[in-house]
Biopython code that builds the backbone (N, CA, C, O; Angstrom):
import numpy as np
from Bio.PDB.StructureBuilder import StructureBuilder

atoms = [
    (1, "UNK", "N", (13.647, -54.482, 16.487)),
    (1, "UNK", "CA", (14.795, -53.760, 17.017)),
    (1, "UNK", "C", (15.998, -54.686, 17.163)),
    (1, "UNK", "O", (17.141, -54.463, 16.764)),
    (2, "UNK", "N", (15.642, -55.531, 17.665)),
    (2, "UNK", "CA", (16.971, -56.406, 17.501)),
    (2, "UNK", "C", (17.387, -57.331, 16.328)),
    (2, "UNK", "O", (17.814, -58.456, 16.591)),
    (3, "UNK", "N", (17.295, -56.963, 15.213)),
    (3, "UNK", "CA", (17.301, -57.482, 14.130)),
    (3, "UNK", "C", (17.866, -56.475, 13.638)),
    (3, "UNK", "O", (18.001, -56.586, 12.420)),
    (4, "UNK", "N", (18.394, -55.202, 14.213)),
    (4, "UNK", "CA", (18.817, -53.975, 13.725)),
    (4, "UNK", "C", (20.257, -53.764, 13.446)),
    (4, "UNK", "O", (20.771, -52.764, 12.947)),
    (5, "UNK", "N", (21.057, -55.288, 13.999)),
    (5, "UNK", "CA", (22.414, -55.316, 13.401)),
    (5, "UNK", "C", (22.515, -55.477, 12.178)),
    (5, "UNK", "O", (23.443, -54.848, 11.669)),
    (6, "UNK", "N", (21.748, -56.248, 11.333)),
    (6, "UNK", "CA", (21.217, -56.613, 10.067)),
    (6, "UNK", "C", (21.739, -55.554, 9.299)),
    (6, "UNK", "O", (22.405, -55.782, 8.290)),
    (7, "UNK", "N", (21.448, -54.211, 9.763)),
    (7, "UNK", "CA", (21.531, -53.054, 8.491)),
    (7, "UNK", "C", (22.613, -52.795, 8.021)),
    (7, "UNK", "O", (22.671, -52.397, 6.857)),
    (8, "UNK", "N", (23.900, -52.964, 8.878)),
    (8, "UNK", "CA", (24.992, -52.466, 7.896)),
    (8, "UNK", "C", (25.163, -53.571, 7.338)),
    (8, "UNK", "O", (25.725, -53.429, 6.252)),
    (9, "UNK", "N", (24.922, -54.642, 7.600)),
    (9, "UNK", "CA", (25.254, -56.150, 6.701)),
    (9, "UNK", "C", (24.828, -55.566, 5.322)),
    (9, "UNK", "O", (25.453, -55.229, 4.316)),
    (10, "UNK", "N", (23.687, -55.579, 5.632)),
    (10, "UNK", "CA", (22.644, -55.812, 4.221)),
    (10, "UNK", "C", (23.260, -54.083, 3.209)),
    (10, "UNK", "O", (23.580, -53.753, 2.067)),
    (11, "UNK", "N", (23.174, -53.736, 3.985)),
    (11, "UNK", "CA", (23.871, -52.123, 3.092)),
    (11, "UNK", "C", (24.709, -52.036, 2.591)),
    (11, "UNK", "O", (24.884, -51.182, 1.722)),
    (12, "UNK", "N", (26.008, -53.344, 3.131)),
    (12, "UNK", "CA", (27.307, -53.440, 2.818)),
    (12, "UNK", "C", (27.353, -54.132, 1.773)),
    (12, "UNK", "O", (28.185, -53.947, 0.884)),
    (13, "UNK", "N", (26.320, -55.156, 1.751)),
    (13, "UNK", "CA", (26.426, -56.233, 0.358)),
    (13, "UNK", "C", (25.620, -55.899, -0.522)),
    (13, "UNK", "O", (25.493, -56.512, -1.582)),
    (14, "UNK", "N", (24.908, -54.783, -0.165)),
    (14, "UNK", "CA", (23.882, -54.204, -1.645)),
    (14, "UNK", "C", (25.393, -52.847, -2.283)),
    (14, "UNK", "O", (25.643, -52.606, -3.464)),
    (15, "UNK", "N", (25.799, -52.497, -1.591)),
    (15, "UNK", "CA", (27.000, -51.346, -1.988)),
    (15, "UNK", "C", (28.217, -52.162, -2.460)),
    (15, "UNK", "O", (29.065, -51.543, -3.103)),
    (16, "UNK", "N", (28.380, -53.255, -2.264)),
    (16, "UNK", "CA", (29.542, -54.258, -2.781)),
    (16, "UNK", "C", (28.909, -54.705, -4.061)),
    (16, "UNK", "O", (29.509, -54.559, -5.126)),
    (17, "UNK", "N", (27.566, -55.312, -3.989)),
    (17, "UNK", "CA", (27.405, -55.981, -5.304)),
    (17, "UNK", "C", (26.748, -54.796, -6.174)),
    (17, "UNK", "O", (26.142, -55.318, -7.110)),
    (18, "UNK", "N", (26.640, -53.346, -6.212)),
    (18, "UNK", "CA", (26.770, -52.198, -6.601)),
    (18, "UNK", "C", (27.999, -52.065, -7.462)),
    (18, "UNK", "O", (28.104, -52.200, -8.681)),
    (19, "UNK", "N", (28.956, -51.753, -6.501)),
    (19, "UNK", "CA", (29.899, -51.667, -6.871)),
    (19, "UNK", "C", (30.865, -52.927, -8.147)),
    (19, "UNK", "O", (31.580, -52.526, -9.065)),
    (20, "UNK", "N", (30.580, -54.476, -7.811)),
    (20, "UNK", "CA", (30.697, -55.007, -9.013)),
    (20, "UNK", "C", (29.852, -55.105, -9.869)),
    (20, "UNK", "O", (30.217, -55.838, -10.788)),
    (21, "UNK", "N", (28.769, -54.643, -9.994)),
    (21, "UNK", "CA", (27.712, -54.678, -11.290)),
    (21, "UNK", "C", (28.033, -53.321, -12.002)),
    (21, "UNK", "O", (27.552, -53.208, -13.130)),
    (22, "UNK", "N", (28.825, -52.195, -11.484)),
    (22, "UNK", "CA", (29.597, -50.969, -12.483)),
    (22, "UNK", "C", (31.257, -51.252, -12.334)),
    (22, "UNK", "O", (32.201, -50.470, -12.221)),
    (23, "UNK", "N", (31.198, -52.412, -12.374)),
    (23, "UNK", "CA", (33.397, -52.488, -12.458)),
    (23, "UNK", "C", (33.768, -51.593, -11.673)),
    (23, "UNK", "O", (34.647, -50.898, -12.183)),
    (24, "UNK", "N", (33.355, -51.150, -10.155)),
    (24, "UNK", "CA", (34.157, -50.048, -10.086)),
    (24, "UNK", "C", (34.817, -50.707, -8.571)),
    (24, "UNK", "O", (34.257, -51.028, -7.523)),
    (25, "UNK", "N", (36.441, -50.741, -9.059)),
    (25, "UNK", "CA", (37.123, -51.221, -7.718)),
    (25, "UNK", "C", (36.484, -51.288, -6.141)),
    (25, "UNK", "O", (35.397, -50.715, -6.062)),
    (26, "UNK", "N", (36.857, -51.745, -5.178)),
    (26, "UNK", "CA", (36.683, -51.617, -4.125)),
    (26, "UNK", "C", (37.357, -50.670, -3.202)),
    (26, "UNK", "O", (36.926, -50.134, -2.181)),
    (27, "UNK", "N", (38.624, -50.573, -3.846)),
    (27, "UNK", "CA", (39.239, -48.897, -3.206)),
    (27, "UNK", "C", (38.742, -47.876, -3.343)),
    (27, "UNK", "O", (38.816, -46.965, -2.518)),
    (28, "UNK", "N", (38.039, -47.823, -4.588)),
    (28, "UNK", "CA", (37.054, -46.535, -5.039)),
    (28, "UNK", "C", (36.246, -46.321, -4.212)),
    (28, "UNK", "O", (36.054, -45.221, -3.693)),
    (29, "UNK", "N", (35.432, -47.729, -3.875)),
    (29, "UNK", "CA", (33.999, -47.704, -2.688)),
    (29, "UNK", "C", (33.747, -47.742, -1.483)),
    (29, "UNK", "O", (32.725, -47.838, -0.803)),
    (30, "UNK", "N", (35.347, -47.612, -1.211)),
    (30, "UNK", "CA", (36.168, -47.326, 0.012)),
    (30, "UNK", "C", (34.999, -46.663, 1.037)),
    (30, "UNK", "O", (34.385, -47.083, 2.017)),
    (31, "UNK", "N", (35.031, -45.254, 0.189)),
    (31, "UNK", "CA", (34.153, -44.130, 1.177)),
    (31, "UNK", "C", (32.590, -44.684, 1.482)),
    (31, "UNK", "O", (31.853, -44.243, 2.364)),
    (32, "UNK", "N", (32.344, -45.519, 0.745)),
    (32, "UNK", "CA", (30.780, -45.530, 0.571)),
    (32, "UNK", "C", (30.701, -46.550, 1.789)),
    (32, "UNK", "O", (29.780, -46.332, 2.576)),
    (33, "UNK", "N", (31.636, -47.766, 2.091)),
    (33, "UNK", "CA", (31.679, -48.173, 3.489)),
    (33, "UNK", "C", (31.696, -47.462, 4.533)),
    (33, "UNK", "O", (31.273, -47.622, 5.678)),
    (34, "UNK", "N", (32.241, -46.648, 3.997)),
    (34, "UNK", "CA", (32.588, -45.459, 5.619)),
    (34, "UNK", "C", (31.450, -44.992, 5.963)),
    (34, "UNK", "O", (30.983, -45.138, 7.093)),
    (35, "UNK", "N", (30.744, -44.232, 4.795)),
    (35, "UNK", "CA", (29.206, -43.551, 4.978)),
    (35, "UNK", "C", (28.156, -44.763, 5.294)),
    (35, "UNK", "O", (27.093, -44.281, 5.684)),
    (36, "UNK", "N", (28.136, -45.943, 5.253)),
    (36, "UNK", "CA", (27.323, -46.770, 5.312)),
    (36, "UNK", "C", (27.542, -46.953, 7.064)),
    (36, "UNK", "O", (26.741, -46.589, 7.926)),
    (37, "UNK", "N", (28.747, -47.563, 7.256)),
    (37, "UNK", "CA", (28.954, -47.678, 8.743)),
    (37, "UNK", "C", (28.229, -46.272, 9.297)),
    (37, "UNK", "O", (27.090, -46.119, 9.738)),
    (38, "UNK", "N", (29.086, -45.506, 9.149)),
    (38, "UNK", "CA", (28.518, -43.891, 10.658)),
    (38, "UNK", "C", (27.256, -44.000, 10.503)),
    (38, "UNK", "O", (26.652, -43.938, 11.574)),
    (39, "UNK", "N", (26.031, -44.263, 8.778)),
    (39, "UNK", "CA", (24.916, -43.735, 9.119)),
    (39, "UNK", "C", (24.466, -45.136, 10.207)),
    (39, "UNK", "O", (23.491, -44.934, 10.930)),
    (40, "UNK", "N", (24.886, -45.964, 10.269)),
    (40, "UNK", "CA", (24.386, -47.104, 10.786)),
    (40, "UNK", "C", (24.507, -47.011, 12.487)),
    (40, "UNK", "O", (23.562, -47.002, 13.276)),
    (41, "UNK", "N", (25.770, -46.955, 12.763)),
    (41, "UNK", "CA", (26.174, -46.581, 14.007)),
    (41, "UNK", "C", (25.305, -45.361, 14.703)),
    (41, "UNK", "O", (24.739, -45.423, 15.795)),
    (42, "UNK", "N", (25.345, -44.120, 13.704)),
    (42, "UNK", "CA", (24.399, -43.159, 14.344)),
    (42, "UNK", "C", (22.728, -43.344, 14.568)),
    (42, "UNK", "O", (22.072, -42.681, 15.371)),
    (43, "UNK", "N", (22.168, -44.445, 13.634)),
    (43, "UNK", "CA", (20.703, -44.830, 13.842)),
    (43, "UNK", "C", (20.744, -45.673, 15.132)),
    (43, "UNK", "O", (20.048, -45.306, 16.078)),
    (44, "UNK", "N", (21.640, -46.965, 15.255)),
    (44, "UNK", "CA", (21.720, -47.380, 16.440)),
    (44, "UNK", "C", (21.712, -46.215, 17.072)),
    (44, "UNK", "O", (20.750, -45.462, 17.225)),
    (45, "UNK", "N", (22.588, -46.108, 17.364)),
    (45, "UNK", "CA", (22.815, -44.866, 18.934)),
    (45, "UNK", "C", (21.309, -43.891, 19.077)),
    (45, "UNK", "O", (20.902, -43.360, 20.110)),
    (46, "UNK", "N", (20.694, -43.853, 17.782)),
    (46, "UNK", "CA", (19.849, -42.413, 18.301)),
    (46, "UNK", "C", (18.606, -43.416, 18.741)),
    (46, "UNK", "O", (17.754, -43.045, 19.549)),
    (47, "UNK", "N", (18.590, -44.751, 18.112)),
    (47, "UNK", "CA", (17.181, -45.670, 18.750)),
    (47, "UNK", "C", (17.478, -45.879, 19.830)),
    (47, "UNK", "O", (16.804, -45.332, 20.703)),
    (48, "UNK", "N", (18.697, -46.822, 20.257)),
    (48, "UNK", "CA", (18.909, -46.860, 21.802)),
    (48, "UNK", "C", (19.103, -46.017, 22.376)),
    (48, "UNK", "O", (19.661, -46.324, 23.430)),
    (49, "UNK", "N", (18.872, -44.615, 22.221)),
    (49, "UNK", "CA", (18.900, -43.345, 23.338)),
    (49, "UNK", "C", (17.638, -43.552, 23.619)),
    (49, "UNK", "O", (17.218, -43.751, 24.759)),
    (50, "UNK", "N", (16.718, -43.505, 22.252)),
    (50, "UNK", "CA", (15.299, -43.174, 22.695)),
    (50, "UNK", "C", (14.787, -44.261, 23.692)),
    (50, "UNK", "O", (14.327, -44.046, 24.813)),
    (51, "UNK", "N", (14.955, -45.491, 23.065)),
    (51, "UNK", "CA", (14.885, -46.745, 24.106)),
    (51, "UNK", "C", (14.940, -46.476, 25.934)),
    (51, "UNK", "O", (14.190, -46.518, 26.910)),
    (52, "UNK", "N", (16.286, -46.203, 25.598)),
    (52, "UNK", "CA", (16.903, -46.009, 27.199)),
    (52, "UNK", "C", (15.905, -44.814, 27.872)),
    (52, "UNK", "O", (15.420, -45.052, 28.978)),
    (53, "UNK", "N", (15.570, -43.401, 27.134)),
    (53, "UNK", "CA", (14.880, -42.751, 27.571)),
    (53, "UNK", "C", (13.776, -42.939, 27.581)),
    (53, "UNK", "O", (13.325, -42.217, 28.470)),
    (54, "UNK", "N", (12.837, -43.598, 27.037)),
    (54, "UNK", "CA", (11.495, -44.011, 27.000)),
    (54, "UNK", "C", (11.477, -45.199, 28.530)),
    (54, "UNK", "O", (10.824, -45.210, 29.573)),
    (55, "UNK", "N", (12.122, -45.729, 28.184)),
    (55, "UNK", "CA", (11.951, -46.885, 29.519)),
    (55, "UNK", "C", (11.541, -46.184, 30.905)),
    (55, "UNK", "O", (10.578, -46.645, 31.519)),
    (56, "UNK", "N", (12.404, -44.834, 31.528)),
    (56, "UNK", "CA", (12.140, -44.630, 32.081)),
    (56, "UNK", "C", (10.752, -43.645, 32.315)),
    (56, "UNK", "O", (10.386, -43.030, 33.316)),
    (57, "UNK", "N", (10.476, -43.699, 31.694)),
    (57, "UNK", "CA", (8.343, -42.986, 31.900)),
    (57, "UNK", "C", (8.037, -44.269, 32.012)),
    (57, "UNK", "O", (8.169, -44.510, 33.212)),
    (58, "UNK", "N", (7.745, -45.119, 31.530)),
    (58, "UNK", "CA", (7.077, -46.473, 31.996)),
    (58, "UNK", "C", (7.275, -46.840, 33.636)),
    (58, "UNK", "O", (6.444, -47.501, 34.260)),
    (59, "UNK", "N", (8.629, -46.250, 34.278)),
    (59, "UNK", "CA", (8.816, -47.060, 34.810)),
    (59, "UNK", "C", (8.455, -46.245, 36.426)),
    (59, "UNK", "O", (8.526, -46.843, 37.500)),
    (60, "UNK", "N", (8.027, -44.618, 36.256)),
    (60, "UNK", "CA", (7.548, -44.173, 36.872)),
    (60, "UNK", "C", (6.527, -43.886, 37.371)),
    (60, "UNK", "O", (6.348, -43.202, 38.379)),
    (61, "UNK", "N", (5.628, -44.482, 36.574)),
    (61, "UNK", "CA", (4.006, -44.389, 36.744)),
    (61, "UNK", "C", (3.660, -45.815, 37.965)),
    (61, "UNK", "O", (2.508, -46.049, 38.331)),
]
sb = StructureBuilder()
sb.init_structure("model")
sb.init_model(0)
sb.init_chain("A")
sb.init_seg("    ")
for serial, (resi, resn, name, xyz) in enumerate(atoms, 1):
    if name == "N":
        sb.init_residue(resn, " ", resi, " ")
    sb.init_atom(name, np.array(xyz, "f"), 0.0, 1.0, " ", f" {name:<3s}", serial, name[0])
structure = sb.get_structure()
């Protein structure tokens, strides 16, 4: 889990070196950063919900 900043790194430089192995500008691949970030941001957020909500059953027993 905490190694989970990792993902947009690694998504960003597999979609960059994507993008120069078909010549295709970086303005073009513009969007594909965009979609890479939100899905990333939204996996964070939905693990650390569960996180945050799971903690507390542990912590009631």
């Amino acid at each position: 889990m905490a190694g989970l900043f990792l993902l947009p790194i690694i998504s960003s430089l597999a979609w960059l070196l994507f993008l120069h192995y078909n010549n295709i500008p970086l303005k073009q691949g513009r969007k594909g950063f965009m979609y890479i970030l939100a899905i990333s941001v939204l996996l964070i957020l939905t693990l650390t919900a569960l996180l945050w909500l799971t903690a507390y059953q542990h912590q009631a027993y």
